[in-house]
Each structure stands twice: as structure tokens, then as C-alpha cells.
C-alpha positions as CSV (number, residue, x, y, z in Angstrom):
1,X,223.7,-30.1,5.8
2,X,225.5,-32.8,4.6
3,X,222.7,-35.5,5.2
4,X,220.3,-32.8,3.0
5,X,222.9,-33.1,-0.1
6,X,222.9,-36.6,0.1
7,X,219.2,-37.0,0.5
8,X,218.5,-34.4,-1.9
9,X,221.0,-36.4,-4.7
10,X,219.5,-39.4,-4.0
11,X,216.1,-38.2,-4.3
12,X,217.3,-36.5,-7.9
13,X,218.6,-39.6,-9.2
14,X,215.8,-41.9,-8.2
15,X,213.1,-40.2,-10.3
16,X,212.7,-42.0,-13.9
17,X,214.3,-40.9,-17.1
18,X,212.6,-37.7,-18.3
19,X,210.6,-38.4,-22.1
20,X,212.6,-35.7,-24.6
21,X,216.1,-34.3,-24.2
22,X,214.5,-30.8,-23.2
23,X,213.8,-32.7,-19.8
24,X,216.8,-34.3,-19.5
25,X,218.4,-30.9,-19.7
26,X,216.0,-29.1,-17.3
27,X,216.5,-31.8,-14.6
28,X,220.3,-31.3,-15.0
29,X,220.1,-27.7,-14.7
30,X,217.5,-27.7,-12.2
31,X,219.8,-30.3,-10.0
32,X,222.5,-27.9,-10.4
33,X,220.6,-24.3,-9.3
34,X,219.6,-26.2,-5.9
35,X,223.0,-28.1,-5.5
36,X,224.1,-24.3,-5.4
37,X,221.6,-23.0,-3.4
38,X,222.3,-25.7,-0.5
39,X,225.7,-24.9,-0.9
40,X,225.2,-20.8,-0.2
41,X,222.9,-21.7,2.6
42,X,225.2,-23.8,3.8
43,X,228.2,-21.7,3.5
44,X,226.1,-18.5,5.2
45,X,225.4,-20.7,7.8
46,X,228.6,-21.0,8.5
47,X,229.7,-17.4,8.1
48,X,227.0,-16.0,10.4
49,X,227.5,-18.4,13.3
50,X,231.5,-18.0,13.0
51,X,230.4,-14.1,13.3
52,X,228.4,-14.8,16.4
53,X,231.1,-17.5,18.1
54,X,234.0,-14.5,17.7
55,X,231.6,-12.0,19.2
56,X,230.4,-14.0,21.9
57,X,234.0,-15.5,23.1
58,X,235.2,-15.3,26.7
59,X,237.8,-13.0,28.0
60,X,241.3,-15.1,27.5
61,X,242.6,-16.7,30.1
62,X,246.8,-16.4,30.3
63,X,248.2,-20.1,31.5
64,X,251.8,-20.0,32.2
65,X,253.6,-23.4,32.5
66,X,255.8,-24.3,35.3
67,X,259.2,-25.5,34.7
68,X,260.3,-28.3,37.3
């Protein structure tokens, strides 16, 4: 995920300057919607495999330590 931010910014900032201020502004707030949008895939990635690795863990397994 973090290699598709960084590809994704350097894409953004490689494209050339936009002709009237109205396209300077939509590329800003256009950058920012799908910065976001990685970000919430991103973070309910995370949330659903978390989900899946608590409900799929082992029985625990009780290790006592001998004291010599």
C-alpha cells in the first residue's frame, strides 16, 4: 500500500502545470479525494484481516518456565 501512495504521488506531481487556477485547484482537490480513498482502503484492509487473524487464532498454548 505504501509503494501505491508513493507511486500514485509521484505520478500526481509529474504531470505539467494545469493552464488557469480552476485546474490548479481541481488537481489539488482531486489529489486529495484519492489520497483519502487509498488511505480508507488501506485502513479496511487492515481492519478486516485483523478481524479474520483474531478469529482464525490457535487454541493457546500455557508454557510454564522451569526454575533451576
Amino acid at each position: 500500500m505504501l509503494a501505491w501512495l508513493v507511486i500514485y504521488l509521484t505520478a500526481l506531481s509529474g504531470n505539467p502545470e494545469p493552464l488557469s487556477e480552476a485546474g490548479k485547484a481541481g488537481a489539488v482537490i482531486g489529489g486529495g479525494i484519492a489520497i483519502m480513498f487509498l488511505f480508507i482502503v488501506w485502513g479496511g484492509g487492515a481492519v478486516v484481516l485483523g478481524f479474520f487473524a483474531l478469529l482464525t487464532r490457535g487454541s493457546k498454548t500455557i508454557v510454564e518456565e522451569i526454575e533451576r
